[in-house]
KEZA-175472 format. One record per residue: residue in one letter; z, x, y of N, C-alpha, C in turn. Coordinates in steps of 0.1 Angstrom, whole numbers, plus 5000, padded with zeros to 4 digits. Layout:
N
AZXYZXYZXY/...
END
This chain:
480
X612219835544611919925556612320065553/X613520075548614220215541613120265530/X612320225523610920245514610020295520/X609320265533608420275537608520435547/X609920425553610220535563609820695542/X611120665539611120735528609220805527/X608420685523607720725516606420815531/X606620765539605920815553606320965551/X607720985550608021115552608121235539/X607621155529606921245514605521285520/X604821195526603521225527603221315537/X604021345549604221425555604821575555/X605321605546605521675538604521715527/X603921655522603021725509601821755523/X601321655532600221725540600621895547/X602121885550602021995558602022145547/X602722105532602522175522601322225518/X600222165519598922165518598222275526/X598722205536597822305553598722445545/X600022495543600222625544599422665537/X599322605521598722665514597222695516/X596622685525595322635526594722765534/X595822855543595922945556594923025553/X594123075554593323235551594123325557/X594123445548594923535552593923675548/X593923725561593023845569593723995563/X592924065555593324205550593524305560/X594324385569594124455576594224585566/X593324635563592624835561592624915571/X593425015570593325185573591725175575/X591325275586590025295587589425375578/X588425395575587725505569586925645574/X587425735570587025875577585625815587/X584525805579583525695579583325635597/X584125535593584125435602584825525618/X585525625611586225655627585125765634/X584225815625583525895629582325815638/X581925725636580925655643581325575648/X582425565654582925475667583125635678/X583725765675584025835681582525885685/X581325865676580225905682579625785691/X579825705686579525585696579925585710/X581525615712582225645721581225725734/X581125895724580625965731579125945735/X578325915730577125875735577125765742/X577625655739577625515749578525505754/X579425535766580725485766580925345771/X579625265777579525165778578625085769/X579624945766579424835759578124805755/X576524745749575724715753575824585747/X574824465754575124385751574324325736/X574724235728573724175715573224175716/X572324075729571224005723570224095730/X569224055721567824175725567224205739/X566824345738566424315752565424485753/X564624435762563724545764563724575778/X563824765777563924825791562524925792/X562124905801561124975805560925105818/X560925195814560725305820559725405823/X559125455833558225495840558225615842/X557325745835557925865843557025965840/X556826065849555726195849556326305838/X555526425836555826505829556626625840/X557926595833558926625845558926795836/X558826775824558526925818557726935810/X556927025807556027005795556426925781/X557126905780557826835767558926725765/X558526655783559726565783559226445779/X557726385783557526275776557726225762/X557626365757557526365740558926355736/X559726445744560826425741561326245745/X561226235755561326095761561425985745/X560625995739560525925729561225965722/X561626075716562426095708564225995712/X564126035724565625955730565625855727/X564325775731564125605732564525555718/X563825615712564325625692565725655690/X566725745699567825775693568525665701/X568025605709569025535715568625355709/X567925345704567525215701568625225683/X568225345678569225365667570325325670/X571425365678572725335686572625205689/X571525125695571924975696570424935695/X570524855683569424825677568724715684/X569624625690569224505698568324585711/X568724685715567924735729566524845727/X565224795728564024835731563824955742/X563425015741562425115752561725125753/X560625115762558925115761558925195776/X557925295772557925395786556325375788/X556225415800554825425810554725565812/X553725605808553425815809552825755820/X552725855832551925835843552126035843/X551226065852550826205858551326225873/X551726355876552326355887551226335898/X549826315891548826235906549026095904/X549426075901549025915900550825825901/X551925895898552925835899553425795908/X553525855920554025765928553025635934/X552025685936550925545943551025405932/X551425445921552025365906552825285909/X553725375910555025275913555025215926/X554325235937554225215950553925035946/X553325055942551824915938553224835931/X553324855919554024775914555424715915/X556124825925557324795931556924625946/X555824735952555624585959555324475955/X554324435946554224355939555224285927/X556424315927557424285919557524285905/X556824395896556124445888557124585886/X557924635896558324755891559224785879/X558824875876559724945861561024925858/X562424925851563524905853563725035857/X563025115850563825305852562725345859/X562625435870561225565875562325665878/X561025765879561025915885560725885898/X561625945906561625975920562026115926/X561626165933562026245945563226205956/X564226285959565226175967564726145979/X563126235987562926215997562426076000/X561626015988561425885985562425765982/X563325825981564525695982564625615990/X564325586001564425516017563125436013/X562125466010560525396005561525236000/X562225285986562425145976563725065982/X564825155992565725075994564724966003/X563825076013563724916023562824846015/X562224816000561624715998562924625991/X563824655989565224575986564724555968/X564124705962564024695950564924785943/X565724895948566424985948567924885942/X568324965930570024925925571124985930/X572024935933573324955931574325015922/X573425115914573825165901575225165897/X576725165907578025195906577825025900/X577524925906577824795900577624765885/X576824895882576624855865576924935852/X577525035862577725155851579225195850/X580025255843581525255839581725395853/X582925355858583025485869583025615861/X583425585852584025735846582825795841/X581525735840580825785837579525845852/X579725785857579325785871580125985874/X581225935875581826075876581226185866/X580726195858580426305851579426405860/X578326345869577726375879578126455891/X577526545895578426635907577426535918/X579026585926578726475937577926525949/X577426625948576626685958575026655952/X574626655940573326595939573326445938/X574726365935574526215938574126195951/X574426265959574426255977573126255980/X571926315974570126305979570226175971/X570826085967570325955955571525865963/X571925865973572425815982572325785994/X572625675997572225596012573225526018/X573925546031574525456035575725426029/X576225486018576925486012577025415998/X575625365994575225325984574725425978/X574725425959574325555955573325455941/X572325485945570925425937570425485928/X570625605919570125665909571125785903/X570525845893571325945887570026075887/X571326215891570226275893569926365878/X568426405881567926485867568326595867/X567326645880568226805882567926825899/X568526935904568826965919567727115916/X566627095924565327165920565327285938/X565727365932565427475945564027595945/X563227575956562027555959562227685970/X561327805966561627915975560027995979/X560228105973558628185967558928295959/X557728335955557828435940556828495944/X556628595931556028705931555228785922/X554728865929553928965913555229045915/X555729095906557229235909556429355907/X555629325895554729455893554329565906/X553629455914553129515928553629535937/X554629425937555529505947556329615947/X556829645933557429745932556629905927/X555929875926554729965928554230015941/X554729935951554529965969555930065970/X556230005961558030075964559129995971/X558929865971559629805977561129755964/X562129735973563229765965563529575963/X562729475949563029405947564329325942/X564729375939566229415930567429325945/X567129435955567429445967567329295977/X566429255977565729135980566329035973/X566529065960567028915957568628905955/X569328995955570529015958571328985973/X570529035983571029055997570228966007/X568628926003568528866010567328956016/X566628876028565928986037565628876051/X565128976061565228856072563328846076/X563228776085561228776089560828886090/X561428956097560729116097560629196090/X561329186079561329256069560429186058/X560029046057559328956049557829046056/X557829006070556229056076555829176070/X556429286072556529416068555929446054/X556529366044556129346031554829296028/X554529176031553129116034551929206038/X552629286049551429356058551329466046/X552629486038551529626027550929536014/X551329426013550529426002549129296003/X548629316016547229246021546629386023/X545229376011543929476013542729366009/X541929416009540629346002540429295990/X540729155992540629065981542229015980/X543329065985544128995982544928995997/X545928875997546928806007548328886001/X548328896014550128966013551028786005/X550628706014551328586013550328466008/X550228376002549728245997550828155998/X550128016009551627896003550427806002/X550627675992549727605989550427496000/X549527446012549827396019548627256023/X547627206013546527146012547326966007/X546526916013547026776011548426736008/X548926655995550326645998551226745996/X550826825996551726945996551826986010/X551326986022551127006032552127046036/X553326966039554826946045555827066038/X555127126024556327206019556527286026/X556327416031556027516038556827456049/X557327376055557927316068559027336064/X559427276052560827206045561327336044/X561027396035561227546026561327656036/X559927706044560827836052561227786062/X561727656067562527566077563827616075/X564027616055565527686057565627786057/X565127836061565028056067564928026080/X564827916088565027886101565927846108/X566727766099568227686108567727546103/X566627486097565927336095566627286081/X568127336077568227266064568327166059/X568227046072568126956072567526846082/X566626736080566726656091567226646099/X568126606096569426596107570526626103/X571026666115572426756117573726626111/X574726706109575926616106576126506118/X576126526128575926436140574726346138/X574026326130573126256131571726266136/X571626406143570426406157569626476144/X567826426150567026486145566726616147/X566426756131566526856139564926936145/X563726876141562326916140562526946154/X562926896161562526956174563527056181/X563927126177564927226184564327346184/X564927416193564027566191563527606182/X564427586167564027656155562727626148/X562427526156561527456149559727536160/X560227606167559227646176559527796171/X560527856163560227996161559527996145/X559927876135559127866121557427826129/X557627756136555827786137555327886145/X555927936147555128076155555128226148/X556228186133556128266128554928246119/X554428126117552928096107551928126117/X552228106124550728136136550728306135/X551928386135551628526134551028576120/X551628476110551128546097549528506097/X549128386100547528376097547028446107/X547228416119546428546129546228676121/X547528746116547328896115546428866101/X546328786093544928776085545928836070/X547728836073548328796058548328706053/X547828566058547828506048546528366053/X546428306041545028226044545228186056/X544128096062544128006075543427906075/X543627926061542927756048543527666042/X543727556040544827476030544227516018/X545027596007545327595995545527535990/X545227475977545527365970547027415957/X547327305954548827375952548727425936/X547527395928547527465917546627595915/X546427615932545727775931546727895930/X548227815938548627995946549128005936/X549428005925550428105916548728145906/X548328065905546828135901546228285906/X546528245923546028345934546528465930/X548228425924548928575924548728605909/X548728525897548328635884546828695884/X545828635892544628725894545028855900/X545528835911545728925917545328945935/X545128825939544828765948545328745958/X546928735957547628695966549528795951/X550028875967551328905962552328825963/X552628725967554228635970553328505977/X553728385966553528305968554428155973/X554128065975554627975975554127835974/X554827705974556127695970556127775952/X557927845950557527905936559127825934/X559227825916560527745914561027875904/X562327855902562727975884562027955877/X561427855871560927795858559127885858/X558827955869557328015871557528145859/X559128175862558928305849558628245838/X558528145833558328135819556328125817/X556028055831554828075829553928215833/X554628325837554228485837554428525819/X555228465817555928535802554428495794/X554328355791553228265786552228335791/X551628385801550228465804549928575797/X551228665801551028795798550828805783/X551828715772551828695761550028685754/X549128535761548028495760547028635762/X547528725772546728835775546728965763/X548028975760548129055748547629035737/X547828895731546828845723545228775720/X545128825732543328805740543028675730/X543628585729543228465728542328355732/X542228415744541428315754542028165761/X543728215762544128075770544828165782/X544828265785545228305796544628275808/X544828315817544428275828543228355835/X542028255836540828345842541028485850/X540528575842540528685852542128775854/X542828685852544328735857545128865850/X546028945854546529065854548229055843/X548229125834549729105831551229195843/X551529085845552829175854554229075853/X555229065855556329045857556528965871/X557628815869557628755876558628765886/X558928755902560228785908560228675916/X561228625915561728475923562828505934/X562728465943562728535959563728455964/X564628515972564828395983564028375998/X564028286009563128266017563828356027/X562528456033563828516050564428456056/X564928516063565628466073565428446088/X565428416098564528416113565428406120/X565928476133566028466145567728456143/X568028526132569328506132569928436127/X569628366117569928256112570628246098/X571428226094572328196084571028176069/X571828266057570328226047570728146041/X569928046037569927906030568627866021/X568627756012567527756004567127636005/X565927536001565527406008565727375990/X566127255989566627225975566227065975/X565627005968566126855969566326795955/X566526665946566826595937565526545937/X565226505921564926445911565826335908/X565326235903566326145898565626055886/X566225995884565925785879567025705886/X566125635891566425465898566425415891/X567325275891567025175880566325065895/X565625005890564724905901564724705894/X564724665908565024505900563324445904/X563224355893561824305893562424145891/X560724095891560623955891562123895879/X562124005870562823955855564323975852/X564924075861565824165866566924055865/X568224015857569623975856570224095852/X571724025860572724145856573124175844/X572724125830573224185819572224295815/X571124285820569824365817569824475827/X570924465837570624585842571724665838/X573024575832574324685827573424755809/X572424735806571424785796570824925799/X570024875815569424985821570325085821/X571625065828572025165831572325285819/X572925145809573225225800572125355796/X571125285795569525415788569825535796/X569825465811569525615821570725715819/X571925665822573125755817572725805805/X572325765796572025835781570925955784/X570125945793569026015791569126135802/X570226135814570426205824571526295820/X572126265810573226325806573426455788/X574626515786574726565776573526645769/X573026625758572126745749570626685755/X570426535763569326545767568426605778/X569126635787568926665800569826825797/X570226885791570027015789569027065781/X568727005774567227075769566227025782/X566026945792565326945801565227085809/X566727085812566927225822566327375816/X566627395800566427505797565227535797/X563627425797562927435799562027445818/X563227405824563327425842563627515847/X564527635835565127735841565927695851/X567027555849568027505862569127495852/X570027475863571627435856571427235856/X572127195845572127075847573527035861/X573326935863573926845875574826745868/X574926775854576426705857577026825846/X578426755840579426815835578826795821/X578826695812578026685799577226765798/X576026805804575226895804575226985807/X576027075810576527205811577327255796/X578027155795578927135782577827185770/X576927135768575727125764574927235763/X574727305769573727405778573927545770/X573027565763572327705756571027775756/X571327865771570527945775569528015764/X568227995766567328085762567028225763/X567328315749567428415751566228495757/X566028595771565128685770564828645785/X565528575795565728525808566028675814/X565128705826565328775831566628745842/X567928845842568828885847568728855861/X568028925869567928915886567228775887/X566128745878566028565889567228485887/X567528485874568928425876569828405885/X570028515883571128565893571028505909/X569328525910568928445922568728315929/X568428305913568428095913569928065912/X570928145910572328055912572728075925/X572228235934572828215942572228125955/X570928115954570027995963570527815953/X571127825945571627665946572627685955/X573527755951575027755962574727765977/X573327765982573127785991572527636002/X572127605987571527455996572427336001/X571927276012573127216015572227036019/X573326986011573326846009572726756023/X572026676024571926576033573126496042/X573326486051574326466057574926296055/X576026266051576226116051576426046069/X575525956066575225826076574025836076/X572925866073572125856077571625756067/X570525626079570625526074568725536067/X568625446061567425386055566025346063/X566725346078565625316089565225506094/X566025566096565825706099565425776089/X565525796076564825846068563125766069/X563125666070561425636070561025706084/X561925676092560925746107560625856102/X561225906099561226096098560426126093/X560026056078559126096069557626036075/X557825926083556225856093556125976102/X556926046104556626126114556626236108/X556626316099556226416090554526416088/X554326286083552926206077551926236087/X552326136099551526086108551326236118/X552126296120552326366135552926516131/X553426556123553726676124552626756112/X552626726102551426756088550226826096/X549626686106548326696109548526786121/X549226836128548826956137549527076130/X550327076121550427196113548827266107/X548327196104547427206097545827266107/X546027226117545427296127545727396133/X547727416130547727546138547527656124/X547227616112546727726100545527736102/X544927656107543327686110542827786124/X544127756130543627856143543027806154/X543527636155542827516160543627466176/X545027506172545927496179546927606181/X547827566190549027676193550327606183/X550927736185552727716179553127656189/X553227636203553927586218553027446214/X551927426217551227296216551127226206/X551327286193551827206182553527176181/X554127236188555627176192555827066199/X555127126210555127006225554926876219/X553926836207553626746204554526696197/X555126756185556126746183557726686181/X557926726196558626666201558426566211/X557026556217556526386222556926296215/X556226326200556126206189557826196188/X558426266183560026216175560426176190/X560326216203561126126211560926016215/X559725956208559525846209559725756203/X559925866189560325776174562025736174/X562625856181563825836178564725856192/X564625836205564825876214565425996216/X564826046229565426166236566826256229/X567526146231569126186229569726196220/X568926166207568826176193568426286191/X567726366197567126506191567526596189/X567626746187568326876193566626936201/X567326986213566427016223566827206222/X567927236214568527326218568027406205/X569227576203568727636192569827566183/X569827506167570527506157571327606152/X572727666149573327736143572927856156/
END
């Protein structure tokens, strides 16, 4: 028995001798310059994980600049380089055709992971319940790089559904040439500001034969700008007030139309819908002095004319005049505080028939990549905007040869625009915009024709939204 214990416990012993010897044993290495440099680039361009296995994201989007599609691909390539497992395939669409695009295919459960949106359109995709949750998929810290006043047009209810591109302020421009040839003190205007009466004044000298003091391209879907925009020279900076109440029907909203019924009456400006790729047309012929809607980014296309015209090339613009571009703020009316009508751009990430949550912590990843840092500042410098987050500012190397005063003007009309109010829910943005569509558009559009009144296109007005939104919801009163 003493033999057998004995020999049990040799054998147990050489087995466990065995296993030590047997251990793999793991080299731990110092990193290499190498290695630390492409995890710190990794870092910074991705700060989130993506996942192995393959996967393809698909994104949807208009020519947000003359060179962003093209560029678009370039990203898709730099970002597929960075994680080779993850695919991009983009859909070019045109700004006629994109939204009715994505309209179709969002309902049909076909929509894109990534689109281009408007924030006014945000309320459209929440209530088809195709709209993301973007905070659920993306690292906060990166979320944070974004100023939080353009997340707020890409927000609902307290849910925040996209990342913005840029925060686009929308005013009117000018020939400077001619105006300042009237003798009017431009310089002046975009520094200080000016109020209606002094806007009319201007108009009235520069309407003779053949040309409009004023042009706003107000024809089809453009129809509503002209509301939005010299709304905020009215007290209209928003829908609705912080309180919640709708503001289209308050006095102010009876002094912005009566100030359009004075300008087409006195025969400054059309009493025709313009289509929206005439009025800046109107003004380098010479057709029209101060146009609208105009953005910063119009000086580069005065620069581009005048250039074509010097070199009689034959891509300049039919007929048109070389002069110098001036970017305006909108007057002011009846006393009213000056402000600029501004809204977001964005990408949404959207869920479709195919849509799990590893594929959307993918999505997000792209869109962060593409909203952010050296990409979305080469967007801006060709927008003439400041980027909207911190990365791209960081980023940001102004093009030399930017005229001084629009600048100067386009920073001080962003500081001017003021954010969408929080609560307002996903059922009130669609009224507002049904009732934009349906009921306010279509007697605007008669009182430019000379069809209707400024009082009778109010009255109505405010029929429709108290019906839409009751009485007690409205403002009946003056704003500010």
């Amino acid at each position: 028995m003493k033999k057998i214990v004995t020999m049990l416990l040799v054998v147990v012993m050489v087995l466990g001798l065995a296993a030590c010897g047997s251990k793999t044993t793991t080299e731990t290495k110092a990193p290499t310059e190498a290695n630390v440099s492409a995890t710190t680039a990794a870092a910074t361009e991705a700060p989130t994980e993506a996942k192995a296995e393959p996967d393809t994201i698909v994104i949807m989007a208009p020519p947000v600049t003359g060179n962003y599609l093209t560029n678009l691909k370039t990203w898709a390539d730099d970002f597929h380089a960075l994680y080779p497992n993850l695919t991009v395939e983009i859909i070019e669409t045109s700004w006629g055709d994109h939204n009715d695009k994505l309209s179709t295919m969002a309902q049909a459960g076909e929509a894109p992971d990534i689109a281009e949106i408007s924030s006014n359109a945000l309320g459209t995709y929440v209530e088809m319940g195709v709209a993301i949750d973007i905070a659920q998929y993306m690292a906060a810290d990166r979320l944070a790089d974004y100023d939080e006043n353009a997340l707020k047009y890409l927000t609902l209810e307290g849910t925040t559904y996209g990342l913005p591109l840029y925060l686009t302020i929308q005013s009117i421009g000018a020939n400077k040439t001619m105006m300042e040839g009237l003798g009017i003190d431009v310089a002046k205007i975009q520094k200080e500001g000016w109020t209606y009466e002094e806007f009319l004044d201007v108009i009235k000298q520069g309407t003779k034969d053949g040309c409009y003091g004023f042009v706003f391209a107000n024809s089809g879907v453009t129809a509503s700008d002209m509301l939005y925009i010299f709304g905020a020279g009215a007290g209209l900076s928003n829908t609705f007030t912080p309180e919640l109440k709708y503001t289209f029907t308050s006095e102010n909203m009876l002094t912005l139309l009566s100030a359009i019924e004075e300008m087409t009456k006195s025969g400054y400006m059309p009493n025709f819908g313009v289509e929206a790729g005439q009025r800046m047309v109107m003004c380098q012929t010479g057709n029209a002095m101060i146009f609208g809607k105009a953005m910063p980014l119009f000086e580069n296309n005065f620069k581009k004319n005048n250039a074509a015209l010097e070199a009689n090339d034959g891509t300049a613009v039919e007929n048109s005049q070389k002069m110098d571009y001036a970017f305006l703020p909108v007057p002011t009316m009846d006393g009213c505080e000056e402000s600029c009508y501004g809204t977001v751009d964005g990408l949404i990430a959207m869920r479709n028939k195919n849509t799990t949550d590893e594929h959307l912590k993918n999505v997000l990843l792209f869109m962060d990549y593409i909203c952010s840092g050296e990409r979305i500042a080469t967007c801006m410098n060709e927008l003439y905007l400041d980027p909207v987050c911190q990365s791209g500012r960081d980023a940001l190397v102004l093009e030399e040869g930017r005229d001084a005063d629009n600048l100067a003007t386009a920073a001080r009309c962003i500081a001017m625009v003021q954010a969408p109010p929080e609560g307002v829910t996903t059922e009130m943005t669609a009224t507002a915009k049904k009732l934009m569509d349906e009921q306010i558009v279509p007697k605007f559009q008669l009182l430019l024709a000379g069809e209707t009144t400024a009082k009778d296109a109010y009255d109505h007005i405010c029929e429709a939204a108290f019906a839409a939104f009751g009485e007690e919801n409205c403002i009946t009163g003056k704003l500010g």
